[in-house]
N, C-alpha and C positions, 0 to 999 in steps of 0.2 A: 504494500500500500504506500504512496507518496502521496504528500500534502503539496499543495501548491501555493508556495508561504512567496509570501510579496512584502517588499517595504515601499509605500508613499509618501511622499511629502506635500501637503497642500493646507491650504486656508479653509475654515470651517465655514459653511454658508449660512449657519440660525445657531443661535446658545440651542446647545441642549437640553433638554426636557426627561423629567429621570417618570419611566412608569414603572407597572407591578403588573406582575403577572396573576392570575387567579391564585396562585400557589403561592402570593407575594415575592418574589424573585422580584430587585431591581431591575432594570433594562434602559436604555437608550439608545435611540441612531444617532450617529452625528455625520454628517455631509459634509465627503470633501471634495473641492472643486483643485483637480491639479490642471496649471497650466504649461499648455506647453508653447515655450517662444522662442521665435527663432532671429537672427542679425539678420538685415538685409547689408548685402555689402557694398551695394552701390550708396547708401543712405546713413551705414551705419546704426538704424536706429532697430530696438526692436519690436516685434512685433506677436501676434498670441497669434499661432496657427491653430492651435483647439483646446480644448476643456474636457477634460472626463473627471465626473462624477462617479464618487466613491460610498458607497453605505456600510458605517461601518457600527455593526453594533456591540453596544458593550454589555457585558451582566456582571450580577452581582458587585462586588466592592467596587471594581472597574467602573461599573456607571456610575456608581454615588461620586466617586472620585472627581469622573469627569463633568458630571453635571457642577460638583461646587468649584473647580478649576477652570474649566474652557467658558470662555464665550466667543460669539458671530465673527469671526474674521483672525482669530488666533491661528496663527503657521504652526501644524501638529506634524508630527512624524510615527506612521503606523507601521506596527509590523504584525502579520497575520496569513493566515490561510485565504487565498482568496478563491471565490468560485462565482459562477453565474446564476443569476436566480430570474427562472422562468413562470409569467403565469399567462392567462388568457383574459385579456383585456375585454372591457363593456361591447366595443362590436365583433366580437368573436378575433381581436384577432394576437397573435403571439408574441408575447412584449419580453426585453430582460431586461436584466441590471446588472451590475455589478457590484459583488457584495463581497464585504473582509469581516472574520472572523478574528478582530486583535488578540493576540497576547500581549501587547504591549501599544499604551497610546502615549504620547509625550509632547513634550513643547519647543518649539525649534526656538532653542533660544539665540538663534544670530537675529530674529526679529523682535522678539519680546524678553523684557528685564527675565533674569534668573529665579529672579524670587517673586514670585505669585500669587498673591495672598489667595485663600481659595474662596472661591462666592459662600455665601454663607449655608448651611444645609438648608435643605429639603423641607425637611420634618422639624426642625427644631430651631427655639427664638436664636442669633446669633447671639453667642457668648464671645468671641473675640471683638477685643478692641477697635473700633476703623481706627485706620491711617489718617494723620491730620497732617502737622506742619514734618513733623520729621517719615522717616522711610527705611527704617532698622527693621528686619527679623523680630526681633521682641515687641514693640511696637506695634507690627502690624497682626502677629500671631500668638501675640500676650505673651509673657514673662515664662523662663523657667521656674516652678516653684523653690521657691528658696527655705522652706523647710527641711530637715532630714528627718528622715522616720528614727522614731526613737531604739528602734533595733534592727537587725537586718536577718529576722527570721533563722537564725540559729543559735546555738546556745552560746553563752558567754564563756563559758570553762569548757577547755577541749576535755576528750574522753580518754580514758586509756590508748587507745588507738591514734587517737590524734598526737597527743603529746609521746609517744614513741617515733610517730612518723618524723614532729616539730624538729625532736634531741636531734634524729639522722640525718635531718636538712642541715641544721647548724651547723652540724661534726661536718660535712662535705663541703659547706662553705670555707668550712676554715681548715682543713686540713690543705697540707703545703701538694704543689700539684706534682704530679709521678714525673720522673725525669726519663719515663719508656715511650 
């Protein structure tokens, strides 16, 4: 069996829209327009000789991701299985498309900043901060917590086992090293 894995690069044509499946499964399409342009060389300038349209759906964490990260006109970079999907259009007659099954959807950052804050969820009132005068990481996706937990879930006094293993770490730390 071969997959017929494809990578695209193009601009999104609508923000994403995250749905549910009867089974609740997230899902989204996201539409990507790649163009293609070519120099003329008498004029130097260039030109769009065509457009293909990309449908590429996401599920599960994938869409939520992409629904609070992408929107209308962001330069993405897919990689995925692609295949053609057929059906039979209102006058009877045979229509397809072109459709990509990502494992990976991303943001070409030679067009857009690196750091992206992600639109706010779905389902839930936004808890991060907006962006106002300044444009820091923290900032714009709220603070590392600056608390430490008060323990770190294991015991405070090693066991016999531990402090036998502690003693033969230390003795091989400090033993002088072999001249073989």
């Amino acid at each position: 069996m071969s997959d017929n894995t494809a990578t695209i690069v193009g601009n999104l044509t609508r923000t994403p829209v995250l749905r549910y499946t009867p089974n609740r499964i997230p899902v989204t399409d996201l539409t990507v327009a790649v163009n293609h342009r070519r120099k003329d060389p008498m004029t130097e300038q260039w030109h769009d000789v065509a457009c293909t349209y990309y449908t590429v759906t996401c599920w599960r964490t994938l869409a939520e991701h992409a629904v609070r990260t992408f929107e209308k006109g962001h330069r993405v970079i897919v990689i995925g299985r692609m295949y053609v999907e057929e059906w039979t259009g209102r006058e009877g007659d045979v229509r397809q498309s072109i459709r990509i099954e990502p494992s990976s959807v991303g943001l070409d950052i030679r067009f857009s900043p690196a750091a992206v804050a992600p639109r706010p969820s779905v389902s839930q009132v936004p808890s991060v901060p907006q962006a106002r005068d300044t444009d820091d990481a923290a900032t714009r996706w709220g603070a590392p917590p600056i608390e430490e937990p008060d323990h770190d879930g294991y015991g405070d006094t090693p066991d016999e086992g531990e402090t036998a293993e502690l003693d033969e770490l230390a003795r091989l730390a400090t033993a002088p090293a072999s001249s073989g």
